[in-house]
C-alpha positions as CSV (number, residue, x, y, z in Angstrom):
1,X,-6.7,-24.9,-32.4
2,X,-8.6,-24.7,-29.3
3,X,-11.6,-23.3,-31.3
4,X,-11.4,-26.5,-33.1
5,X,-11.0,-28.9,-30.3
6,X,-14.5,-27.1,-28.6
7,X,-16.3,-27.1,-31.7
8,X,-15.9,-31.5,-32.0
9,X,-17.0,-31.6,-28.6
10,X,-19.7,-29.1,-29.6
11,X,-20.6,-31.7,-32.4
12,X,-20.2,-34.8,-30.1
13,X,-22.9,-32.8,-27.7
14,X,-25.4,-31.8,-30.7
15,X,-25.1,-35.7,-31.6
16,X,-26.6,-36.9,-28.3
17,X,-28.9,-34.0,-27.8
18,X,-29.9,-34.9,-31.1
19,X,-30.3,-38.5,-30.6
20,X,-31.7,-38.8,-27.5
21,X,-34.4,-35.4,-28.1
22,X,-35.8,-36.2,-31.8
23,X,-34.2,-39.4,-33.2
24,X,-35.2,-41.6,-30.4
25,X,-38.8,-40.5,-29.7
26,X,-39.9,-39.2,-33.1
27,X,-38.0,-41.3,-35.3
28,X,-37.5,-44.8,-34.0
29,X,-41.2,-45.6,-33.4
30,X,-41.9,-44.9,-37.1
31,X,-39.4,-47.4,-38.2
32,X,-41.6,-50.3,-39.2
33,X,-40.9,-48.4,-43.1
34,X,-38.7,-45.8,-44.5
35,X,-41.6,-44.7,-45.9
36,X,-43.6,-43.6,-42.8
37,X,-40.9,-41.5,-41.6
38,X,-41.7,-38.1,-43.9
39,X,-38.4,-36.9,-45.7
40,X,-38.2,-33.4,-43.7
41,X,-37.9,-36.0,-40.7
42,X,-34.8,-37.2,-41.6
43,X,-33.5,-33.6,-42.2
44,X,-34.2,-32.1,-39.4
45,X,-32.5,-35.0,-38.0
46,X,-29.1,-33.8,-39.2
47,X,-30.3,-29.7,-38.9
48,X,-27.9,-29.6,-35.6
49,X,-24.9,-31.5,-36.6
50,X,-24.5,-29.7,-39.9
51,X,-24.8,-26.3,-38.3
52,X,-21.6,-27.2,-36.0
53,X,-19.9,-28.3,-38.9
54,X,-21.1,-24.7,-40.9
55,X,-19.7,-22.6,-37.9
56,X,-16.4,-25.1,-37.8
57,X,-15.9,-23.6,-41.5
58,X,-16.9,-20.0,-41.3
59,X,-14.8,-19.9,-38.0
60,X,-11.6,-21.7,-39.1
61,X,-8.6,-19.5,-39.8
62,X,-6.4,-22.2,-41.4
63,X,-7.4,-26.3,-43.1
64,X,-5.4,-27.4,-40.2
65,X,-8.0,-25.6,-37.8
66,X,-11.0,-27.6,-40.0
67,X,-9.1,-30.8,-40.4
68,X,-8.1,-31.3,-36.9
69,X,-12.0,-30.1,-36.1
70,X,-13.4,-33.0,-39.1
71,X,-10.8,-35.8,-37.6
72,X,-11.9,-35.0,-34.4
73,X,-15.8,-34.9,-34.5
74,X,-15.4,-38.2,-36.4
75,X,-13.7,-39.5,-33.7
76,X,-15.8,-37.9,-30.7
77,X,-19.4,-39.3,-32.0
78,X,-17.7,-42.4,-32.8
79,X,-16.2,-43.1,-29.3
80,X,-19.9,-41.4,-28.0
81,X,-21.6,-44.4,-30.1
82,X,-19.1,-47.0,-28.7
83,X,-19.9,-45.9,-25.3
84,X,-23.8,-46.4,-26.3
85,X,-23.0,-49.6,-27.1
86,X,-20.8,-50.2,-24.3
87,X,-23.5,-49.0,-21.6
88,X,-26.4,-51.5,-23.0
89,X,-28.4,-48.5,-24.5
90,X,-30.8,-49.0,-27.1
91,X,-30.1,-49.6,-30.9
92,X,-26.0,-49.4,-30.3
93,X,-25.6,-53.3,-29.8
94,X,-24.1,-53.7,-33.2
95,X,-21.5,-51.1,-32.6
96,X,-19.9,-53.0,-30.0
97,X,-20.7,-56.3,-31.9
98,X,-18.7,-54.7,-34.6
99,X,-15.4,-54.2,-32.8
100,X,-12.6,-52.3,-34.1
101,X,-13.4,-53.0,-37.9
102,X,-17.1,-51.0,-37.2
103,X,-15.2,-48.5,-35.2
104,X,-12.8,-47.8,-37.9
105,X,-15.2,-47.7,-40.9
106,X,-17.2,-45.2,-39.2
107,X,-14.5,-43.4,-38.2
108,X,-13.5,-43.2,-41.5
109,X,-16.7,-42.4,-43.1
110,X,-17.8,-39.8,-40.7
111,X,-14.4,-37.9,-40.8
112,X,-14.7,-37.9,-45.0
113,X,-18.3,-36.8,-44.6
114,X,-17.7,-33.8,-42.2
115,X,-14.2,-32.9,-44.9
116,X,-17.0,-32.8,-47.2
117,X,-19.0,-30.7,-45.5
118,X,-16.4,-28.1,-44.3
119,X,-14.4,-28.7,-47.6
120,X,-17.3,-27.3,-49.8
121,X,-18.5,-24.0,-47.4
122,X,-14.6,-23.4,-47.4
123,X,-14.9,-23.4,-51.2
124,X,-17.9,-21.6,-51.5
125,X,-16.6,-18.8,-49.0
126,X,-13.3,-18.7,-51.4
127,X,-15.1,-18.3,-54.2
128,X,-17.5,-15.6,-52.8
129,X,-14.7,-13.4,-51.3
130,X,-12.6,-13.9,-54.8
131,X,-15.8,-12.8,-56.6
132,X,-16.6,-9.4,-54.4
133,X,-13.1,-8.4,-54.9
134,X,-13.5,-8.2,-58.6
């Protein structure tokens, strides 16, 4: 459980190293169109944050381990982008602006994203130990 609890924080500090390394100065000043922001771009955007979530699933022992790790991580970057939004930065006005409803929804969709994520590497690494014991 602990490993679980370390590896949301982990995700909550990929998320702002993230943001405030290559999102913010890479990114944001090609905003004027989706288009002028190349696809690989956007990626390498989430490279970090999906790596977490890859060790989050190789590691975990049990779902609860990966289900208290997905609820978790939703609920760390979500309280790290109130806090943005909170503090005045850049670009987070409309989190605060938002309230509880914004909160909530991204809550919500962040935590179904990351059960996703884990959900289908747990499946995959199911499937490919059930196959090399055959």
């Amino acid at each position: 459980m602990t490993r679980a609890i370390l590896l949301a924080l982990l995700l909550g500090a990929t998320f702002v190293g993230t943001q405030e390394l290559f999102y913010d100065p890479f990114i944001v000043p090609r905003l004027a169109r989706w288009q002028q922001v190349p696809l690989l771009w956007w990626g390498a955007a989430f490279v970090p944050e999906v790596g977490v979530a890859v060790v989050a699933a190789l590691l975990a022992q049990r779902a609860r381990e990966w289900v208290v790790f997905c609820m978790l991580g939703a609920l760390v970057v979500t309280s790290l982008q109130w806090l943005a939004g909170l503090l005045n930065e850049p670009g987070h006005h409309k989190v605060v602006e938002g309230g509880i409803v914004h909160f909530g929804v991204q809550f919500l969709v962040l935590s179904l994203l990351l059960l996703a994520c884990v959900g289908t590497i747990r499946l995959v690494r199911f499937g490919v130990r059930s196959h090399a014991a055959v």
